[in-house]
C-alpha positions as a Markdown table, in Angstrom:
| # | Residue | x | y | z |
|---|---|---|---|---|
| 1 | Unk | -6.6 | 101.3 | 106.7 |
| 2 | Unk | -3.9 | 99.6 | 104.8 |
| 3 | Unk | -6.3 | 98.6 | 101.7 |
| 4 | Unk | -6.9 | 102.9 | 101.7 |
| 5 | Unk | -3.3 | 103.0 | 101.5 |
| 6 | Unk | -3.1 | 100.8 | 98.7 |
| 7 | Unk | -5.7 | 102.7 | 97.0 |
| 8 | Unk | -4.3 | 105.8 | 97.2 |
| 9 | Unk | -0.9 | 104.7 | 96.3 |
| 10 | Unk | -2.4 | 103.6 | 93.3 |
| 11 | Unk | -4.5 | 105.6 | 92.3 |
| 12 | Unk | -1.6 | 108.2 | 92.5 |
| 13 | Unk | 0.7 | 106.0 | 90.3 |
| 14 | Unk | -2.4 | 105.4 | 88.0 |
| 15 | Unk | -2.5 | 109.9 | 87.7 |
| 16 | Unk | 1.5 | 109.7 | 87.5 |
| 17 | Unk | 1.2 | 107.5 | 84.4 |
| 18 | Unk | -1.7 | 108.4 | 82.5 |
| 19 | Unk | -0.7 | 112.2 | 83.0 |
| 20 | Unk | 1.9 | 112.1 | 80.9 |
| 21 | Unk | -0.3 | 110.9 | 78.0 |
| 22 | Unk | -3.2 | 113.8 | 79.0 |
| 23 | Unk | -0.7 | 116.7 | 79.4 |
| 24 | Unk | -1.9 | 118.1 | 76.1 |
| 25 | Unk | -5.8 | 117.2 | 76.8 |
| 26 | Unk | -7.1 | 121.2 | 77.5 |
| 27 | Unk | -10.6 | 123.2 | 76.4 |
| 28 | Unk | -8.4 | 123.8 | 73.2 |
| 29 | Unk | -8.2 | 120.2 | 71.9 |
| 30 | Unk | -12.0 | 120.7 | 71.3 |
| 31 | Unk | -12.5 | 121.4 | 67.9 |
| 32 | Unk | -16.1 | 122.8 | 67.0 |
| 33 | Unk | -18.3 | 123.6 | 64.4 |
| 34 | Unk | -21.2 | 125.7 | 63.4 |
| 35 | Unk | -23.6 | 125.1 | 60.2 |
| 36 | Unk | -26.5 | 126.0 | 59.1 |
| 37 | Unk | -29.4 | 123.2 | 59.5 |
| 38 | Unk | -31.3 | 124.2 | 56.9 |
| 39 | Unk | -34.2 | 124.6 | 59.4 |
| 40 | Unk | -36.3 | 127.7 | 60.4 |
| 41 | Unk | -37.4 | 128.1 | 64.1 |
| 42 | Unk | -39.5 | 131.1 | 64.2 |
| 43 | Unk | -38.2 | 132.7 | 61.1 |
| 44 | Unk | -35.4 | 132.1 | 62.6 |
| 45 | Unk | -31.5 | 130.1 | 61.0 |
| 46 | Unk | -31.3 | 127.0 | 63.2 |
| 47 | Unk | -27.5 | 126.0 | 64.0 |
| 48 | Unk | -25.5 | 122.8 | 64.4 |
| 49 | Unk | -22.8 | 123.0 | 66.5 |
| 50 | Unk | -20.6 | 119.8 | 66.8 |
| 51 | Unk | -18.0 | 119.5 | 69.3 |
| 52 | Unk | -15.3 | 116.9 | 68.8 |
| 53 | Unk | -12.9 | 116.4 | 71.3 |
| 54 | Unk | -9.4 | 115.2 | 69.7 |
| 55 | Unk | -7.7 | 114.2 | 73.2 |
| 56 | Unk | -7.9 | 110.9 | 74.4 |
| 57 | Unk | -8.2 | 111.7 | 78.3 |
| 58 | Unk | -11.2 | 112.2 | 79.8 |
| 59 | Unk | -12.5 | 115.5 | 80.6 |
| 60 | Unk | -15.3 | 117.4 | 83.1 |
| 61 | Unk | -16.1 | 120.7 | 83.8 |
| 62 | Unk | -15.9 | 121.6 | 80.5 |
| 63 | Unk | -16.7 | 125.2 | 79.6 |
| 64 | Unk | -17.8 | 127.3 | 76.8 |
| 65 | Unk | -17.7 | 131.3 | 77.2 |
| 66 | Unk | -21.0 | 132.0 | 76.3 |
| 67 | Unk | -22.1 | 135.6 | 77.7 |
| 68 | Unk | -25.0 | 136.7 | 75.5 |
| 69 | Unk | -25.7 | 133.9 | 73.9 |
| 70 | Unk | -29.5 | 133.2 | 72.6 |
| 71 | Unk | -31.9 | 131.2 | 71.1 |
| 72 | Unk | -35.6 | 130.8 | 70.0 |
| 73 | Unk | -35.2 | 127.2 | 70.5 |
| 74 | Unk | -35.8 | 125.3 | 72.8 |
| 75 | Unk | -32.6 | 122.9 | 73.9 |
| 76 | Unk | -31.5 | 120.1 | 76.2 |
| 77 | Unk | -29.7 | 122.4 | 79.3 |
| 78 | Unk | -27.9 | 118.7 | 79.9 |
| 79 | Unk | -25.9 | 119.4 | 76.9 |
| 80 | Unk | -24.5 | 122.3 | 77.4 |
| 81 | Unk | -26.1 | 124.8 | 80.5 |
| 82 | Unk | -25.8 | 128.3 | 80.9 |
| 83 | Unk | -24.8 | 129.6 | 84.1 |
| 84 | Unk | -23.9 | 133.0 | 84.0 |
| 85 | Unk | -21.7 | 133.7 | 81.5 |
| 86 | Unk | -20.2 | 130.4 | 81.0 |
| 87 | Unk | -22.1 | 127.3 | 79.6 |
| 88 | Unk | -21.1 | 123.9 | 80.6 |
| 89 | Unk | -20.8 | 121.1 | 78.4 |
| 90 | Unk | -22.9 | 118.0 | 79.3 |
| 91 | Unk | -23.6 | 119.7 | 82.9 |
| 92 | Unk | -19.6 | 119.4 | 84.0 |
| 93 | Unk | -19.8 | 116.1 | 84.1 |
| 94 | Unk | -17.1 | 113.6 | 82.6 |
| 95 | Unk | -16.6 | 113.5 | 79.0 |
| 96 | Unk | -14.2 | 110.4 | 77.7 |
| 97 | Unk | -11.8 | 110.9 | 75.3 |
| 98 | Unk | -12.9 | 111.6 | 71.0 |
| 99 | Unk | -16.1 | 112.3 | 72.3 |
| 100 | Unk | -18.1 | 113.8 | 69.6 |
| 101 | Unk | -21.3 | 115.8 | 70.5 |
| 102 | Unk | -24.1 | 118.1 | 68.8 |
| 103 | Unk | -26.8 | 120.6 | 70.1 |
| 104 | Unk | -28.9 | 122.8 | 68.0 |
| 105 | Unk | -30.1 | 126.5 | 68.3 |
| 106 | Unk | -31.7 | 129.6 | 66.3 |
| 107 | Unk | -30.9 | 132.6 | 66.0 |
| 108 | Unk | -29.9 | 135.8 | 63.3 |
| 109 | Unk | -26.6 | 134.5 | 63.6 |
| 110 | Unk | -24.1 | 132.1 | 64.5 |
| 111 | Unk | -22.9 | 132.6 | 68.1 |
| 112 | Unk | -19.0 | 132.4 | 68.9 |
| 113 | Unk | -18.6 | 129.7 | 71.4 |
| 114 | Unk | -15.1 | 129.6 | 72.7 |
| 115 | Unk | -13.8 | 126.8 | 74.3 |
| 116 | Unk | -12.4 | 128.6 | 77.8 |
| 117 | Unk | -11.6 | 126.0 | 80.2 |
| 118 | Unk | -11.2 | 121.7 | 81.3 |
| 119 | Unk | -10.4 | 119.8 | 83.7 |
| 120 | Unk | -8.6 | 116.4 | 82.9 |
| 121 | Unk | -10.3 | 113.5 | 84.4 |
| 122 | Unk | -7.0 | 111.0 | 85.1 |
| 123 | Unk | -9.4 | 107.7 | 86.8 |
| 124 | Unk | -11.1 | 106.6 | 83.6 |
């Protein structure tokens, strides 16, 4: 019981610390961007989008607004999964800190993917 104590005690001075340093880690300290691949994907613009994040705390459950986005292509649901009309970025889970990241998809036109919501992740 008492090395639970301990534990919590620390892991609540370890959140106490660090929190200071992550109070300005949020969904908008990531920084994306869209270009053209050069690639057709049945007839079809293929898009980059790179998503840095420029905090150095780690991050999960981060979200994208995506309602009504689409693609042709086909496209790892681990890096970023619909559901509804939110997507989540590497399915929720913990990103560290000046993480960069890329997908791909096609489409007419680039989609606007806004950065809506995070969740600091203090226990590195």
């Amino acid at each position: 019981m008492a090395d639970l104590v301990k534990f919590l005690c620390l892991a609540l001075f370890c959140s106490l610390i660090l929190g200071g340093e992550c109070d300005d880690c949020s969904s908008q300290k990531l920084h994306l961007v869209q270009s053209k691949t050069g690639k057709l994907v049945e007839d079809k613009p293929e898009w980059r989008v790179t998503i840095t994040k420029t905090c150095t705390c780690s991050q999960l459950a981060i979200q994208l607004g995506c309602n009504g986005f689409q693609t042709v292509e086909d496209f790892d649901p681990s890096m970023m999964g619909p559901f509804g009309t939110v997507c989540y970025l590497h399915s929720g889970n913990v990103i560290p800190g000046h993480q960069s990241f890329n997908f791909t998809y096609a489409w007419d036109t680039f989609f606007p993917f806004k950065p809506i919501f995070s969740q600091v992740f203090f226990l590195n």
